[in-house]
DRENDO-1510 file (C-alpha; in Angstrom, 1 decimal, always signed):
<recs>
REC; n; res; u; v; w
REC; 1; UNK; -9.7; -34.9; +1.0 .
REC; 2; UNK; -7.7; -37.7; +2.0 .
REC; 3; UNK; -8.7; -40.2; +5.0 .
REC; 4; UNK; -6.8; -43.2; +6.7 .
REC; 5; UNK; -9.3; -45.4; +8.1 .
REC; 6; UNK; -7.2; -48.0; +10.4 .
REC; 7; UNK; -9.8; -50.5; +11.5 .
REC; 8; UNK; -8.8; -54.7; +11.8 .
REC; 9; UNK; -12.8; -55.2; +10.6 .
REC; 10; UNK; -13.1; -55.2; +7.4 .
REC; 11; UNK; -17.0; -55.2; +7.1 .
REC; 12; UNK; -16.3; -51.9; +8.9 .
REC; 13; UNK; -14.5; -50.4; +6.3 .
REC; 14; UNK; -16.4; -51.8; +3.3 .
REC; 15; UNK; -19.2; -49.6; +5.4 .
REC; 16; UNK; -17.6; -46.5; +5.6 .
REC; 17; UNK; -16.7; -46.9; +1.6 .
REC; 18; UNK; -20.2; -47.2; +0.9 .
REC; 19; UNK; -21.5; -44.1; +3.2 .
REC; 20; UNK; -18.5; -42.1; +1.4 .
REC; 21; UNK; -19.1; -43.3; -2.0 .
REC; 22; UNK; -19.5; -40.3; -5.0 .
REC; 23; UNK; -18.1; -37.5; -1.9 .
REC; 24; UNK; -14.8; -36.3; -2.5 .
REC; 25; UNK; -13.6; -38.1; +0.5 .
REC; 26; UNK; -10.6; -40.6; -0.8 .
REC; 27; UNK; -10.3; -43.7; +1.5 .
REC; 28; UNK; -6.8; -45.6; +2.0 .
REC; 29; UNK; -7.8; -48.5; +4.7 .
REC; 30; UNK; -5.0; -49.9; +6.7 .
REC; 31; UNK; -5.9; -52.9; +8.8 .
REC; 32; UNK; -3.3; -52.9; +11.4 .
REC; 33; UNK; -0.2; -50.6; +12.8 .
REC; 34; UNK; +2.1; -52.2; +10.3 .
REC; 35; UNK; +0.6; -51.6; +7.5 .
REC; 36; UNK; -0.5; -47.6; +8.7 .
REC; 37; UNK; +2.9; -46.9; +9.5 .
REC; 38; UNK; +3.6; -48.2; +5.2 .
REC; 39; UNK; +1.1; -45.6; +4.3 .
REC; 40; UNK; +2.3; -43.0; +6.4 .
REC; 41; UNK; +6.0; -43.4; +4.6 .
REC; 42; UNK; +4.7; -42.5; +1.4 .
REC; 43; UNK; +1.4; -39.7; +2.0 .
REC; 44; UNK; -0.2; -37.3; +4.2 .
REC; 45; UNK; -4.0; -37.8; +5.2 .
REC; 46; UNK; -6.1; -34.9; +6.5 .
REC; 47; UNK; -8.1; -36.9; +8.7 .
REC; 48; UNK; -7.7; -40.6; +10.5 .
REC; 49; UNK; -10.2; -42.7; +11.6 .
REC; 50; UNK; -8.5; -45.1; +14.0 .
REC; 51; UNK; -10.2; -48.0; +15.9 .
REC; 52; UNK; -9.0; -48.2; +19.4 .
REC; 53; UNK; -8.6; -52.1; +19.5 .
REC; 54; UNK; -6.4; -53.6; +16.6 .
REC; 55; UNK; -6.4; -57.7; +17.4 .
REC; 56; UNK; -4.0; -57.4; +20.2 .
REC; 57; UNK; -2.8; -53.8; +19.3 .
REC; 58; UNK; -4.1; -50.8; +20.7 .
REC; 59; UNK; -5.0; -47.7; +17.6 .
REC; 60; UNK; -4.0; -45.0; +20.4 .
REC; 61; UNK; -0.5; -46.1; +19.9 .
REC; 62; UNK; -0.6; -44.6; +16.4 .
REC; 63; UNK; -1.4; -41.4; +17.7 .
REC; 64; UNK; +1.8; -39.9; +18.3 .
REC; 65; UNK; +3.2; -41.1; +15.0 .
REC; 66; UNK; +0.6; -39.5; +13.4 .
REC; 67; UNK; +0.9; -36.4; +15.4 .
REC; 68; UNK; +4.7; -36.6; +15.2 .
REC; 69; UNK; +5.1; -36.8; +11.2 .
REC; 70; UNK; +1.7; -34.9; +10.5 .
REC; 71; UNK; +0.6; -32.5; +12.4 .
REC; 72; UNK; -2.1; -31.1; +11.0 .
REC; 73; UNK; -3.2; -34.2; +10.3 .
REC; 74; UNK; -6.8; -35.0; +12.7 .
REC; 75; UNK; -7.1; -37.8; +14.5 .
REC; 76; UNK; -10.8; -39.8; +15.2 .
REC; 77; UNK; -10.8; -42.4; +17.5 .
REC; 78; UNK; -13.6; -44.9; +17.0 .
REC; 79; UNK; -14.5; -48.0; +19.1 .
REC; 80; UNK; -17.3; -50.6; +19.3 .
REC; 81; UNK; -16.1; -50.8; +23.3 .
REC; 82; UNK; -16.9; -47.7; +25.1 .
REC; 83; UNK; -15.1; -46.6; +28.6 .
REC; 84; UNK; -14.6; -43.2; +30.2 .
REC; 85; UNK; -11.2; -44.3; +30.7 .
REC; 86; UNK; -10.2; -45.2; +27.1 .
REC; 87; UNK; -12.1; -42.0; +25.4 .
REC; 88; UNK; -10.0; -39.6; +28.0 .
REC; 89; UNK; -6.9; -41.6; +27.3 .
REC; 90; UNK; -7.5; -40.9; +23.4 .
REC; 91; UNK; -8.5; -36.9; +23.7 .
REC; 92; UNK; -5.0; -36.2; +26.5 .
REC; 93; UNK; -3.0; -38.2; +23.3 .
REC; 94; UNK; -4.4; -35.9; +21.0 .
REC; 95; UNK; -7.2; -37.2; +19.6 .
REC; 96; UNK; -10.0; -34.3; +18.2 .
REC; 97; UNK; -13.0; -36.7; +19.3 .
REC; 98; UNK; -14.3; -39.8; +19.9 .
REC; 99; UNK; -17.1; -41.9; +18.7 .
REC; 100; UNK; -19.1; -45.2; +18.8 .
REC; 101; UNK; -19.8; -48.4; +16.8 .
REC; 102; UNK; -22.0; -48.9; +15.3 .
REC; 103; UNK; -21.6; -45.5; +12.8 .
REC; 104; UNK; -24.7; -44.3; +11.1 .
REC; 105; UNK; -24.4; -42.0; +7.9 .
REC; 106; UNK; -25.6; -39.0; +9.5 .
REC; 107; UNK; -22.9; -39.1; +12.4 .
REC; 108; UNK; -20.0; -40.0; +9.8 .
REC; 109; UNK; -21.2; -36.8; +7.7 .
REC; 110; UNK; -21.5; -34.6; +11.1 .
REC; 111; UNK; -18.0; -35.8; +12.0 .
REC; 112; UNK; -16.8; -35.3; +8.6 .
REC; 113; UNK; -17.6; -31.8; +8.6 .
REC; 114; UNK; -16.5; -30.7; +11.7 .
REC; 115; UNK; -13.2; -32.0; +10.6 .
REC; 116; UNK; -13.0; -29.8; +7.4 .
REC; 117; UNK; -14.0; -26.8; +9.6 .
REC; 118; UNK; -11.3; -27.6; +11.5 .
REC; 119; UNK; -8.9; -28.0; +8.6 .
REC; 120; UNK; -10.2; -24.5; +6.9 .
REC; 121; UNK; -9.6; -22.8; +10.7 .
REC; 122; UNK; -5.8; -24.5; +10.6 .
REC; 123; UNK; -5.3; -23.3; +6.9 .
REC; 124; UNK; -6.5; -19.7; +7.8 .
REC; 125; UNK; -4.1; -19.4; +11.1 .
REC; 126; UNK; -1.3; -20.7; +9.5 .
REC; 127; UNK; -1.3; -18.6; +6.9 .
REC; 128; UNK; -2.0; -16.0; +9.1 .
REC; 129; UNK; +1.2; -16.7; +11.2 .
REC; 130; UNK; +2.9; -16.9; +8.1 .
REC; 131; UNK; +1.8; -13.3; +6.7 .
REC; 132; UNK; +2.6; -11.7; +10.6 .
REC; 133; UNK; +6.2; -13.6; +10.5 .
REC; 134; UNK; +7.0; -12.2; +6.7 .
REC; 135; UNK; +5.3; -8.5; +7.8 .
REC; 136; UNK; +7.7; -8.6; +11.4 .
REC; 137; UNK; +10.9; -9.8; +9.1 .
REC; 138; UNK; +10.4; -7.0; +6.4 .
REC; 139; UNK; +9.8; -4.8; +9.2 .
REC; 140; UNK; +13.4; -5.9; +10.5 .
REC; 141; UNK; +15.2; -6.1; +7.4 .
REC; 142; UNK; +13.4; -2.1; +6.6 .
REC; 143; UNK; +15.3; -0.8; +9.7 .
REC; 144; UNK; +18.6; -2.9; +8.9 .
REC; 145; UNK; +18.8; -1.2; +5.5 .
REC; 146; UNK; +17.8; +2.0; +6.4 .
REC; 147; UNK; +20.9; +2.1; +8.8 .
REC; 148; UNK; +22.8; +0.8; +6.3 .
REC; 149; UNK; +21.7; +3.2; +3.8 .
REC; 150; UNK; +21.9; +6.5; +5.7 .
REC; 151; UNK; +25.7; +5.9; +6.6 .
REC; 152; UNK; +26.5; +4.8; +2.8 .
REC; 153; UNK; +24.8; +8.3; +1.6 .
REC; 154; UNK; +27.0; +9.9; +3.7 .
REC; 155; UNK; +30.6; +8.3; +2.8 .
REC; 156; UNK; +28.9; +8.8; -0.7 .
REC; 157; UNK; +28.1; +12.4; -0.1 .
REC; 158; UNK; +31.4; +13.1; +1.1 .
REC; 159; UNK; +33.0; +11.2; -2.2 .
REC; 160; UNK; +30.5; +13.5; -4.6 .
REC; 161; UNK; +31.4; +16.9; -2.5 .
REC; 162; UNK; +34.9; +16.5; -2.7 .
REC; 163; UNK; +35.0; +15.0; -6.5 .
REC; 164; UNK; +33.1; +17.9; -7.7 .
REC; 165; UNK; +35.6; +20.2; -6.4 .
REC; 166; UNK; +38.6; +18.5; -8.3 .
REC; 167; UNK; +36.4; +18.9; -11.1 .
REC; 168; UNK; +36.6; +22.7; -10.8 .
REC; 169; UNK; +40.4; +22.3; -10.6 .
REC; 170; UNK; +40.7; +20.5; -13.3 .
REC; 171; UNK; +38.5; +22.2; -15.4 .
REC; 172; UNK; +40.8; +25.6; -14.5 .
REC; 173; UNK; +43.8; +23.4; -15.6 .
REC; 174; UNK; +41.7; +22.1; -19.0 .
REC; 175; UNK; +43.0; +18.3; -17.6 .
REC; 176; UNK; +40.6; +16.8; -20.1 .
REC; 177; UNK; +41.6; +13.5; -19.7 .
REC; 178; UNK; +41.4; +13.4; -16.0 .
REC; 179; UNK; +38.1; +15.4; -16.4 .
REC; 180; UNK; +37.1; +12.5; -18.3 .
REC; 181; UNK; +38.0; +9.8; -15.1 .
REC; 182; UNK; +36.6; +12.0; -12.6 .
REC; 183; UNK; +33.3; +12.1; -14.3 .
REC; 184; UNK; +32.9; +8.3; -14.5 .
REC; 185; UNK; +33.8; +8.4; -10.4 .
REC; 186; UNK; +31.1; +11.2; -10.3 .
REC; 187; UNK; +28.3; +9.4; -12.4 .
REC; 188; UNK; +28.7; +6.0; -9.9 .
REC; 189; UNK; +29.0; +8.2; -7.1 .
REC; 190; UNK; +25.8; +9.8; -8.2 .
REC; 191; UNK; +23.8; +6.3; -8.9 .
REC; 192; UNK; +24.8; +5.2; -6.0 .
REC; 193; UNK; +23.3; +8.1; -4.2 .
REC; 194; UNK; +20.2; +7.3; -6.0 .
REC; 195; UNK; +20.2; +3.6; -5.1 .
REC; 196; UNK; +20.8; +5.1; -1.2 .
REC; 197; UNK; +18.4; +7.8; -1.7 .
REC; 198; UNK; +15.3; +4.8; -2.7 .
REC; 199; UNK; +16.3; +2.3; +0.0 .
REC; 200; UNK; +15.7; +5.3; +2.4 .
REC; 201; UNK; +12.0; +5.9; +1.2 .
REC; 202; UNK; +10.8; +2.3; +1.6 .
REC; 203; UNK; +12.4; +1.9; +4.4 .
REC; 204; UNK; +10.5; +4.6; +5.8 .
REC; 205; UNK; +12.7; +6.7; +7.4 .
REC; 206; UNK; +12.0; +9.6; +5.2 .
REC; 207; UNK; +9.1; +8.2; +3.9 .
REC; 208; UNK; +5.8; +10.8; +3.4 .
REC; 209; UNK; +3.0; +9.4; +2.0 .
REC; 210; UNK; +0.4; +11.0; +3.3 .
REC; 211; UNK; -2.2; +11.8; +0.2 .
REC; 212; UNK; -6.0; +12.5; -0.8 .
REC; 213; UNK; -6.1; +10.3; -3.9 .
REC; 214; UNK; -8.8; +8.4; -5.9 .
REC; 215; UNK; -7.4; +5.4; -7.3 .
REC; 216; UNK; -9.4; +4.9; -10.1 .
REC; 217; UNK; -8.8; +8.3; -10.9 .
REC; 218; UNK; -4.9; +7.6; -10.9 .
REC; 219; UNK; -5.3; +4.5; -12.9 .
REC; 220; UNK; -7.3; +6.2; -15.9 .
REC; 221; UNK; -4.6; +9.4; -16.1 .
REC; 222; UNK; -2.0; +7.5; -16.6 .
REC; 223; UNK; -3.5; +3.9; -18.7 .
REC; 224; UNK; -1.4; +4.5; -21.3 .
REC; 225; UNK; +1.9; +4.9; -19.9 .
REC; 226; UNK; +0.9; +1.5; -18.0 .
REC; 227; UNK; -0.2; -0.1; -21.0 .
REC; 228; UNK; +3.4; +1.0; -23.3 .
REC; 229; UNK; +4.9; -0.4; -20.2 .
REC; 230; UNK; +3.4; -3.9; -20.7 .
REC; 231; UNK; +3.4; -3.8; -24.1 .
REC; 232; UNK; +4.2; -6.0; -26.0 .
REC; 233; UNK; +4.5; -8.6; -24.0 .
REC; 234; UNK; +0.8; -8.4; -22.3 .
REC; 235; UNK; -2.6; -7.4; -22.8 .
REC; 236; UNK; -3.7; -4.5; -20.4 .
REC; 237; UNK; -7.0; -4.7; -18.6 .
REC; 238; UNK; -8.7; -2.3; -15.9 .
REC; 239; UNK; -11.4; -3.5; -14.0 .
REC; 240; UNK; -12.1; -0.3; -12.1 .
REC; 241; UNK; -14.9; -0.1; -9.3 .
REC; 242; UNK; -14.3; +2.6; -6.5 .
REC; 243; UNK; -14.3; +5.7; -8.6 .
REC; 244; UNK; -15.4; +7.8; -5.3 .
REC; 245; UNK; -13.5; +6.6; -2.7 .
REC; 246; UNK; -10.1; +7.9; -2.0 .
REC; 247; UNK; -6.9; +6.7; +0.3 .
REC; 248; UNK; -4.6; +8.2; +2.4 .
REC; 249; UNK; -1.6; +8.1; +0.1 .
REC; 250; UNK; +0.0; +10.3; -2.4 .
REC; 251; UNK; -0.8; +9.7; -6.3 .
REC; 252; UNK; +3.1; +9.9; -7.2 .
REC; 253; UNK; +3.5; +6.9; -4.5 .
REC; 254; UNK; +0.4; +5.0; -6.2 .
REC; 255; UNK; +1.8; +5.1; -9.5 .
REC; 256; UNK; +5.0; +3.8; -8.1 .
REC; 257; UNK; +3.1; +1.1; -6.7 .
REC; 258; UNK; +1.2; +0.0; -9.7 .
REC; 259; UNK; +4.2; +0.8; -11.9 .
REC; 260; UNK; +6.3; -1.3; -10.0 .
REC; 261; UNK; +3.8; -4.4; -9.6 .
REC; 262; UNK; +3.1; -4.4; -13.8 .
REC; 263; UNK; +6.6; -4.6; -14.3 .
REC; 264; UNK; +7.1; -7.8; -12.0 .
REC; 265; UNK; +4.2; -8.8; -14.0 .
REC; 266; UNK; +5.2; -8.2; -17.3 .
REC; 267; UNK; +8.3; -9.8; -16.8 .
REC; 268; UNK; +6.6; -13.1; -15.6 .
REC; 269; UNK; +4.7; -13.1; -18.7 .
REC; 270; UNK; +7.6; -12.5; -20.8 .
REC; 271; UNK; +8.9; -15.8; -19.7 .
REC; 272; UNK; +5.7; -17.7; -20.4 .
REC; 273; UNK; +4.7; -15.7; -23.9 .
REC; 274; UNK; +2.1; -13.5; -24.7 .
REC; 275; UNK; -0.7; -13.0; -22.1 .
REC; 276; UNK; -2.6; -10.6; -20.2 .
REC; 277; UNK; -2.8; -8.6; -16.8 .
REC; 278; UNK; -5.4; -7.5; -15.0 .
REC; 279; UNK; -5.8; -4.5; -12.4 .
REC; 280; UNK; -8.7; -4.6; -10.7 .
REC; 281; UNK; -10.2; -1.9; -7.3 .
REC; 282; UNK; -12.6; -2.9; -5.4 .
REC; 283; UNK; -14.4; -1.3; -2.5 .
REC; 284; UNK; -14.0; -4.6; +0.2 .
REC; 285; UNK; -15.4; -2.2; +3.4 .
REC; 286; UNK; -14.2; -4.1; +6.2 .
REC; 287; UNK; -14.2; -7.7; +4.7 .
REC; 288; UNK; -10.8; -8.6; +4.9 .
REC; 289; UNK; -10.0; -12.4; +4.3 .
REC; 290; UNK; -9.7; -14.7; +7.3 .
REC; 291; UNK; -5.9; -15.0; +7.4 .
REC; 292; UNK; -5.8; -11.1; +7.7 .
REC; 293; UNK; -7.2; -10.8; +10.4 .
REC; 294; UNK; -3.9; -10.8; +12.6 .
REC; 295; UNK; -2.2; -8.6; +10.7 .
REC; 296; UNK; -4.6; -5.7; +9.6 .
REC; 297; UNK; -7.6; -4.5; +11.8 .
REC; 298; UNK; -10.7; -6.0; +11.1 .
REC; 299; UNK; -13.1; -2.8; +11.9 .
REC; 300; UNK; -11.2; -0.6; +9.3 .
REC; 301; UNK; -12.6; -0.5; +5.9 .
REC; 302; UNK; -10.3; -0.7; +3.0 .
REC; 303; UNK; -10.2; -0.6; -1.1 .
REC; 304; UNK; -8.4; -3.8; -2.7 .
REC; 305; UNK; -6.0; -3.2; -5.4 .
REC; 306; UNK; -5.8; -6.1; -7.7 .
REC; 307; UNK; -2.9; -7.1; -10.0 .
REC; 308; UNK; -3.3; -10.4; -11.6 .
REC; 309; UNK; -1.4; -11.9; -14.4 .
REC; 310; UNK; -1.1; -15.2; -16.4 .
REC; 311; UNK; +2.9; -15.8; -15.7 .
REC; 312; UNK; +4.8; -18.3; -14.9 .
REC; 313; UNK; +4.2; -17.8; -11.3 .
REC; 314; UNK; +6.4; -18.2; -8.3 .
REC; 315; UNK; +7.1; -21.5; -6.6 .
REC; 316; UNK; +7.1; -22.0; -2.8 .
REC; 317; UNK; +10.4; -21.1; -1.7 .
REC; 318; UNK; +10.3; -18.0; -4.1 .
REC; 319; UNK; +6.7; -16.8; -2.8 .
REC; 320; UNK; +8.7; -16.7; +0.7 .
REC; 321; UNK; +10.9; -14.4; -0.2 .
REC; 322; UNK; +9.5; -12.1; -2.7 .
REC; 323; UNK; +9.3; -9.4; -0.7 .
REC; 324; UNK; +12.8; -8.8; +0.8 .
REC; 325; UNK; +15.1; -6.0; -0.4 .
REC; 326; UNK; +17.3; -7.5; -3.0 .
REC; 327; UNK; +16.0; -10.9; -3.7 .
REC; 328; UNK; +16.1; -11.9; -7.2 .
REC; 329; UNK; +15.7; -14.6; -9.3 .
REC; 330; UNK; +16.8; -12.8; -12.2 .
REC; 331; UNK; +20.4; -11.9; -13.2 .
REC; 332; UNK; +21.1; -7.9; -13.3 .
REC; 333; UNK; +17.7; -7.3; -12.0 .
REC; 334; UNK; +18.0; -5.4; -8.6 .
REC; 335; UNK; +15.5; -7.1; -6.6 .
REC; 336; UNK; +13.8; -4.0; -4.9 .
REC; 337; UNK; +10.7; -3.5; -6.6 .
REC; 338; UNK; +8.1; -5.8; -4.3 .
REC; 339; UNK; +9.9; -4.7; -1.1 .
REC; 340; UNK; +9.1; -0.8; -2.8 .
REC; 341; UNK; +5.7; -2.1; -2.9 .
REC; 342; UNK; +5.3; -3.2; +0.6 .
REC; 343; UNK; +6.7; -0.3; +2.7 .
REC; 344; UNK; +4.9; +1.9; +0.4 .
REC; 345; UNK; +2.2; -0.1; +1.4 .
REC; 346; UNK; +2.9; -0.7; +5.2 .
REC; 347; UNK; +3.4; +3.5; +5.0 .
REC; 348; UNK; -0.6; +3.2; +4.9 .
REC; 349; UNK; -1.1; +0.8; +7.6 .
REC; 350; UNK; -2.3; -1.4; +4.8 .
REC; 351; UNK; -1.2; -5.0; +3.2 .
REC; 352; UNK; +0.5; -6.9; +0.6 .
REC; 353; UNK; -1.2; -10.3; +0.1 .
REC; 354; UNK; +0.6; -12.6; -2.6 .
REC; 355; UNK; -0.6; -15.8; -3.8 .
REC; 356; UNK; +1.0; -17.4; -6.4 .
REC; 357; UNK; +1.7; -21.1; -7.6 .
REC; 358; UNK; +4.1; -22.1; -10.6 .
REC; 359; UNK; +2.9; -21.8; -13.8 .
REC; 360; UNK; -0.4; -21.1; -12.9 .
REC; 361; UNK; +0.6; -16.7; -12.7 .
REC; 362; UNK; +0.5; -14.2; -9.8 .
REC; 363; UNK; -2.5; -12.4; -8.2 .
REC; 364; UNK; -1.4; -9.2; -5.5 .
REC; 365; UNK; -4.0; -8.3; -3.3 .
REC; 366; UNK; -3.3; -4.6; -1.6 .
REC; 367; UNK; -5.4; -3.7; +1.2 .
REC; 368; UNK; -5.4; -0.1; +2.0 .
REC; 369; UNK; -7.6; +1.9; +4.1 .
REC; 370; UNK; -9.9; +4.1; +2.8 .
REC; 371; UNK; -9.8; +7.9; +2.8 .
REC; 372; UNK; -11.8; +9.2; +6.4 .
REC; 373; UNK; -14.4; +11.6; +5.6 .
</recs>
């Protein structure tokens, strides 16, 4: 964890070095707003220690900088010169607390602590408004597409109806070579349909997904027409712990689910070589991590489906976007398989939780709720 003590004594700092020394607290010291502002260029600190009075400078004039270029970043003021005035003027610019020269060990640490709670409380909401953002944009895109969808199935129904009744007229006048053209406007007509017919179920217009399944149950019966799937590209593994609890979804709309998340997988691990994924159920009750907690409700207990592989991962960008109909970062690949995933998943009033990093593979965390008795 990375601090910025800005403090014109430097007995002060050599202090605060020594307190900190073997933690896995990292201390740049800047002695002055000139040289803070070099540091701030060039890295982002998660906390600052800032002494109020610089020479003839004043630290509280750092504070917006600070706030300005890194938010997240917190703020200490610290001063051997104490006044109401000065430690009010510090917390309305921002400042998350206040303290007093001379700094013993055990205050540093208390501060020191409070400040990572802080930061784990940031991480967790931000991830959470992240998670409700993505959820309220799928949502969006879900109702855009299923629009979309239900008037292309009908000028597409309209093409197949009246193609297959040329086809009878044709066939009566043994046109073989026009038989022969129709049918290739027929077949495209009729994957097209398909395509329509699929954007329409996770959309969930026509979605039904109501179901009394056991998951672990699903998993075993079909292992091996998961594991040819992966093959030979990945090892398959099952690490299966609910074997008597059961969800409210159908097992035809499971398999898809899985099916759809070992391909992604497989194909991340054909780019890397030769590894091994991982499915995984556990039984999680009502434990739901922190940045959940916005999007699913907490007193609802739910069984976690696991998929992990050793891929190549996903960077940033591409972990933002994973989910929306269509997106691809592969050429002829059509993009809809995660967005399957979470409206078959959403159907449930569950979640899809991602976390990936490049080169460093993909874990998919799906919350569902369990199966009332």
């Amino acid at each position: 964890m990375n601090i910025l003590l800005i403090d014109d004594d430097d007995m002060f700092a050599a202090m605060v070095k020594t307190m900190l020394k073997g933690s896995d607290y990292y201390i740049t010291w800047a002695e002055d707003i000139k040289s803070t502002k070099k540091f701030l260029q060039n890295q982002r600190f998660d906390i600052a220690l800032i002494d109020i009075v610089l020479r003839e400078e004043s630290g509280l004039d750092i504070l917006p900088l600070i706030k300005e270029k890194y938010p997240d970043t917190i703020p200490v003021m610290i001063s051997g010169h104490a006044s109401l005035e000065t430690a009010l003027e510090a917390l309305q610019k921002g400042a998350y607390d206040y303290l007093l020269k001379p700094l013993s060990k055990p205050e540093l640490d208390n501060l020191l602590n409070r400040c990572r709670e802080k930061i784990h409380i940031l991480d967790e909401n931000k991830k959470a408004q992240e998670l409700l953002a993505q959820v309220q944009k799928l949502e969006a895109v879900g109702r855009i597409t299923a629009t979309i969808a239900h008037d292309f199935n009908n000028v597409l129904m309209a093409i197949i109806g009246n193609a297959e009744l040329l086809m009878e007229s044709l066939r009566e006048k043994n046109s073989s070579e026009d038989i022969a053209d129709l049918t290739e406007i027929l077949n495209a007509a009729k994957k097209g349909k398909k395509l329509t017919d699929s954007l329409l179920a996770f959309s969930s217009r026509s979605m039904k997904i109501n179901g009394d399944t056991s998951i672990d149950q699903v998993i075993n019966n079909a292992y091996q027409v998961f594991a040819r799937l992966v093959k030979p590209e990945a090892k398959l593994i099952t690490d299966l712990n609910t074997p008597d609890k059961k969800v409210a979804i159908s097992h035809m709309h499971l398999e898809q689910i899985i099916l759809n998340l070992l391909n992604n997988a497989k194909e991340a691990i054909t780019e890397s070589g030769k590894g091994q994924i991982v499915i995984k159920t556990e039984d999680v009750g009502s434990k739901i991590p922190a940045h959940l907690f916005s999007v699913l409700p907490p007193d609802t207990r739910y069984i976690k489906i696991e998929v992990r592989d050793n891929g190549i991962g996903m960077d940033e960008e591409t972990l933002k976007h994973a989910m929306e109909p269509f997106f691809t970062t592969k050429e002829g690949h059509s993009g809809t398989g995660l967005s399957v995933v979470h409206h078959l998943v959403h159907g449930t009033r569950g979640l899809v939780d991602i976390q990936s990093s490049k080169n460093n593979g993909t874990r998919v965390c799906i919350y569902i709720p369990q199966k009332e008795d």
